[in-house]
C-alpha positions as CSV (number, residue, x, y, z in Angstrom):
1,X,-11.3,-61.4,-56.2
2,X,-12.3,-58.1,-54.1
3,X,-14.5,-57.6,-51.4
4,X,-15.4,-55.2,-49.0
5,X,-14.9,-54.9,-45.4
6,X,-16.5,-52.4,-42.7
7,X,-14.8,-50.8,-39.6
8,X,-17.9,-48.9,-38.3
9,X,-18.2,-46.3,-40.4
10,X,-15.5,-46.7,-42.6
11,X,-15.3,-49.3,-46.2
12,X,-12.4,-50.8,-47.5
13,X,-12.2,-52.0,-50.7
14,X,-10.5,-55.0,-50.7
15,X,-8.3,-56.9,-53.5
16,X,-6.8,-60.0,-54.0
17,X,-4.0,-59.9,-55.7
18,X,-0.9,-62.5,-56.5
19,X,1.2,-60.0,-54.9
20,X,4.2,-60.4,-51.7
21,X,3.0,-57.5,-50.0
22,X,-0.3,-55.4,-48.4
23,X,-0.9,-52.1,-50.5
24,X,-2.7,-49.7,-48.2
25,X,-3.9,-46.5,-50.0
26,X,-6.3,-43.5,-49.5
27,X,-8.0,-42.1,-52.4
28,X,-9.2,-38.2,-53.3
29,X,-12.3,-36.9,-53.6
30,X,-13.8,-38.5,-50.8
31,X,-11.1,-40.9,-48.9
32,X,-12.0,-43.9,-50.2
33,X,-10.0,-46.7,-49.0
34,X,-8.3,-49.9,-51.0
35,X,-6.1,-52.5,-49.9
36,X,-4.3,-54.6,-52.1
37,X,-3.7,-57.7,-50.5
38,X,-1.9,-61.2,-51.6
39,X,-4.2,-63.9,-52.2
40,X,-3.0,-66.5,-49.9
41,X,-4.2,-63.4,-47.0
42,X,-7.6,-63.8,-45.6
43,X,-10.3,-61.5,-45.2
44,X,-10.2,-61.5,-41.2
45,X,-5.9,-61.1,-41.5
46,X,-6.6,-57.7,-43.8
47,X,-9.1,-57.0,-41.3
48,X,-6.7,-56.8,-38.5
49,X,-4.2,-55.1,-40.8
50,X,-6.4,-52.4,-41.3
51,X,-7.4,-51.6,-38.0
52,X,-4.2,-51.2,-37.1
53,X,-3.7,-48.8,-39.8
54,X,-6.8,-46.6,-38.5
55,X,-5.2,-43.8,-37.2
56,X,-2.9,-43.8,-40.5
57,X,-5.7,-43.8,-42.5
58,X,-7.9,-40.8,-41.1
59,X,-5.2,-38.3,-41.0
60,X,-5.1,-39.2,-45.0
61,X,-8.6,-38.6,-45.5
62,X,-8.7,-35.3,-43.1
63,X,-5.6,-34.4,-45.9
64,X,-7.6,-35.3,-48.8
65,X,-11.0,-33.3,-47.5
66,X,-8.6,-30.2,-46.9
67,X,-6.6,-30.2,-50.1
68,X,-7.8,-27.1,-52.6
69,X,-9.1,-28.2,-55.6
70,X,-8.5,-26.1,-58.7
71,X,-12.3,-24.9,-60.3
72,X,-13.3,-26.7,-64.0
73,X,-11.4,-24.9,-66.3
74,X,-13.0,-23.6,-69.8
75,X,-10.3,-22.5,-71.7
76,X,-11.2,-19.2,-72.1
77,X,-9.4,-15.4,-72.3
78,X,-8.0,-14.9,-68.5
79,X,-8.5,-18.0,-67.1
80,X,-5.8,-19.0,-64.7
81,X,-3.3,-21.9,-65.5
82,X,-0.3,-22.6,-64.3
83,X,3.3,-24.0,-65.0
84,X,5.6,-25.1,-62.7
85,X,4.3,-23.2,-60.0
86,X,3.8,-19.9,-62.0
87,X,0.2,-18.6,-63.0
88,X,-0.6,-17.7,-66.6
89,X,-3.2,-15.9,-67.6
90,X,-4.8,-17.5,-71.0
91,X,-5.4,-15.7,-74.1
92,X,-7.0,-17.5,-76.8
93,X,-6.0,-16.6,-80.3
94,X,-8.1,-18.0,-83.0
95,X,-6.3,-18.6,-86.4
96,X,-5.8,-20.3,-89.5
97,X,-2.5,-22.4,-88.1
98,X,-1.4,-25.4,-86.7
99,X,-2.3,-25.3,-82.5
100,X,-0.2,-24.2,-80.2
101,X,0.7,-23.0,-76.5
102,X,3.4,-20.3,-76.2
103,X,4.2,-18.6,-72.9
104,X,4.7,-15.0,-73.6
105,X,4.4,-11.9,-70.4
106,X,2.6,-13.8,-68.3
107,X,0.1,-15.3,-70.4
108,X,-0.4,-18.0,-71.8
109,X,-1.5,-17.8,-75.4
110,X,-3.2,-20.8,-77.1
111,X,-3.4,-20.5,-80.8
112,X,-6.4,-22.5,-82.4
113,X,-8.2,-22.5,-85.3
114,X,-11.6,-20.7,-85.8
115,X,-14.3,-22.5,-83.5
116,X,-12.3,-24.7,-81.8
117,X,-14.5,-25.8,-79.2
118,X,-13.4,-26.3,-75.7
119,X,-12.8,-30.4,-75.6
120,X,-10.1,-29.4,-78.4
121,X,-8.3,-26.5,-76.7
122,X,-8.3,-28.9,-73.9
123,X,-6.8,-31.7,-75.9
124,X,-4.2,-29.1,-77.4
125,X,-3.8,-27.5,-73.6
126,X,-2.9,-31.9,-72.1
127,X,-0.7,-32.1,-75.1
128,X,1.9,-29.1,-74.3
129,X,1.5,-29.7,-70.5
130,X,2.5,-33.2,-71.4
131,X,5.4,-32.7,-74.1
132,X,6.9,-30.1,-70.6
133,X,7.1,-32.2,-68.2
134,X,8.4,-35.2,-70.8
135,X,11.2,-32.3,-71.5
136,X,11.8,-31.5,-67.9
137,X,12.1,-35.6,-67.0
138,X,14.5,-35.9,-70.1
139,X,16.8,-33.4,-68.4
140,X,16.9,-35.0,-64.9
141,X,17.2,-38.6,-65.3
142,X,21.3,-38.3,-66.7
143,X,21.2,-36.5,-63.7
144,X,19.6,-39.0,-61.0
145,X,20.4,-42.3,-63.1
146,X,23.9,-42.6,-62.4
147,X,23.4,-41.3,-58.5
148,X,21.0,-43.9,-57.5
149,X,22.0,-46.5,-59.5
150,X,19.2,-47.5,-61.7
151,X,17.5,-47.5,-65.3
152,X,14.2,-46.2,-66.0
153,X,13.6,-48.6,-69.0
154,X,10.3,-46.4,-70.2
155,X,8.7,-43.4,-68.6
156,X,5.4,-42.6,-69.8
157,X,3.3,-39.8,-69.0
158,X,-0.5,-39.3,-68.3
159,X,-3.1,-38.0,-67.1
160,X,-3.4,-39.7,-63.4
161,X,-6.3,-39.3,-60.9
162,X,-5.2,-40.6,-57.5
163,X,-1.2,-40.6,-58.0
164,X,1.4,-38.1,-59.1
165,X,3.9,-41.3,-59.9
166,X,3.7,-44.6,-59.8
167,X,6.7,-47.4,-60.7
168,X,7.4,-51.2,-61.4
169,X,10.3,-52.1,-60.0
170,X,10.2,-55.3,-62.1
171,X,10.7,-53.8,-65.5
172,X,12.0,-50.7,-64.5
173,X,9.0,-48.5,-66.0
174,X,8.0,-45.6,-64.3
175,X,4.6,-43.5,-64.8
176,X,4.2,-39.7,-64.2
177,X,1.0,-37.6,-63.6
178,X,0.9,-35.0,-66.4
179,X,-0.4,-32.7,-63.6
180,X,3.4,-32.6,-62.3
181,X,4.0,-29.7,-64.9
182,X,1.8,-27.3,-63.1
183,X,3.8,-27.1,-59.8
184,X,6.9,-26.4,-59.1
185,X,9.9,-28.4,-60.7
186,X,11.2,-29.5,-57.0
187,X,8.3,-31.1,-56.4
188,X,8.4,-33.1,-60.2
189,X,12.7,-33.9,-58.9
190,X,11.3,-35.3,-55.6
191,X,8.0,-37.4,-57.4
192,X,10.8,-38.9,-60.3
193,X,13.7,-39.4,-57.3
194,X,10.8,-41.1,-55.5
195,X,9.6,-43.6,-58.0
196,X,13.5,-44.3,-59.3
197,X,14.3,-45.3,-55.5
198,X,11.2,-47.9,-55.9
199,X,12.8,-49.5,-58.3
200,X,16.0,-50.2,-55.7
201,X,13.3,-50.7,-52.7
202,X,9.5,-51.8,-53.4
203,X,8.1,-50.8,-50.6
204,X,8.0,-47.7,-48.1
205,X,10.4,-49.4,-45.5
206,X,12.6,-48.0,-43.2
207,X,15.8,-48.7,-46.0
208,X,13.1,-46.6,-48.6
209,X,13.1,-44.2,-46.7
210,X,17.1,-44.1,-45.7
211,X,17.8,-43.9,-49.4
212,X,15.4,-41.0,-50.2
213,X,16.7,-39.0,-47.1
214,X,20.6,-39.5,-49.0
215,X,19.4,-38.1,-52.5
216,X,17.3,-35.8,-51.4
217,X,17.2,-34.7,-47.8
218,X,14.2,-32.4,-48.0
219,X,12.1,-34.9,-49.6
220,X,9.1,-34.6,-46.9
221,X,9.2,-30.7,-47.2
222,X,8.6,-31.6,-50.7
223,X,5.9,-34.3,-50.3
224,X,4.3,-31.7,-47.9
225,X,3.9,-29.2,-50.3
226,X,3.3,-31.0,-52.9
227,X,0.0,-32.2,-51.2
228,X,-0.8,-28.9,-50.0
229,X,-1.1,-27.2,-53.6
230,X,-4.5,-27.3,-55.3
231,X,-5.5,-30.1,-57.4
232,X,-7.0,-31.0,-60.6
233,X,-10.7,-30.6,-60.5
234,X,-12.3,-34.1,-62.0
235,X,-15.6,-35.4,-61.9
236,X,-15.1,-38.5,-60.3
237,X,-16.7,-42.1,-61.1
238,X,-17.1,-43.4,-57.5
């Protein structure tokens, strides 16, 4: 069941869900609000919740307004991309081959065939950005398993909108943004470390955030500038 409540100005989505917990989260472009409540909650009690969340919640969406969004990209010669924090300048290459994205003196060269038009370099373009940051992950979790204690049954990687990770702590399953191989690899170490530590502690508690501070005691610096860089430009549904 959902509904929505107002707090003068502000909407909040509201869902019911057969969950323990209240999920309180602010969504880019626009700030758009959702809790995720249990259904056993009632309207009024998420009410109070989130008004006692207000402050919380406008310092997310003065965050999201300010946040630099990257400009629709075309896949065209010189446009700017970027992997793990490093621009690339693209050079399209047009030939009789199997596609492909090689990094090569600062450009990025992607090797199509002969009128490949733009949805397809895009499609080849998610695919190698993709097959990265699945690489990079593959590296770092014999590192991180072992330290915190956990097993990431099955990562999968895609194209996210609202989150760079997400987990469930039940099965052990964590899900990366495919956006992660654009900035810098600290940030992708502090978004996997992050979602891992879920699967100890569900929730953003005080012993969530003990455990983040002992793997990784510059986590916030990372959050921060994570959330600072520019972001994926989408057209957005709502």
């Amino acid at each position: 069941m959902s509904t929505e409540i107002e707090l003068g100005d502000l909407k909040v989505d509201v869902v019911f869900k057969d969950i323990k917990n209240v999920h309180l989260s602010v969504h880019p472009p626009n700030g758009r609000v959702r809790i995720a409540a249990p259904t056993r909650m009632s309207t009024e009690t998420v009410r109070v919740f989130a008004i006692s969340k207000l402050s919380w919640i406008r310092r997310q969406q003065e965050k999201i307004q300010a946040q630099e969004r990257e400009t629709p990209r075309e896949y065209l010669d010189r446009e700017s991309h970027y992997i793990w924090g490093k621009r690339y300048l693209l050079d399209v290459v047009e030939e009789n081959t199997r596609p492909e994205v090689v990094l090569l003196h600062g450009k990025m060269i992607l090797r199509v065939r002969p009128g490949t038009d733009e949805n397809r370099r895009q499609v080849v373009v998610e695919e190698w950005y993709r097959a990265q940051l699945k690489q990079a992950v593959t590296l770092l979790l014999p590192k991180w398993e072992p330290l915190i204690g956990v097993k990431v049954e099955r990562l999968f990687v895609q194209r996210m909108k609202t989150k760079w990770g997400s987990c469930t702590p039940k099965s052990g399953n964590i899900r990366l943004n495919t956006d992660l191989a654009k900035k810098p690899r600290e940030c992708l170490e502090y978004v996997l470390v992050h979602e891992m530590v879920h699967i100890l502690e569900p929730t953003h508690n005080a012993r969530f955030v003990s455990l983040m501070d002992s793997f990784v005691p510059r986590w916030q610096f990372y959050r921060e500038a994570l959330n600072r860089l520019p972001v994926r430009h989408e057209h957005w549904d709502y």
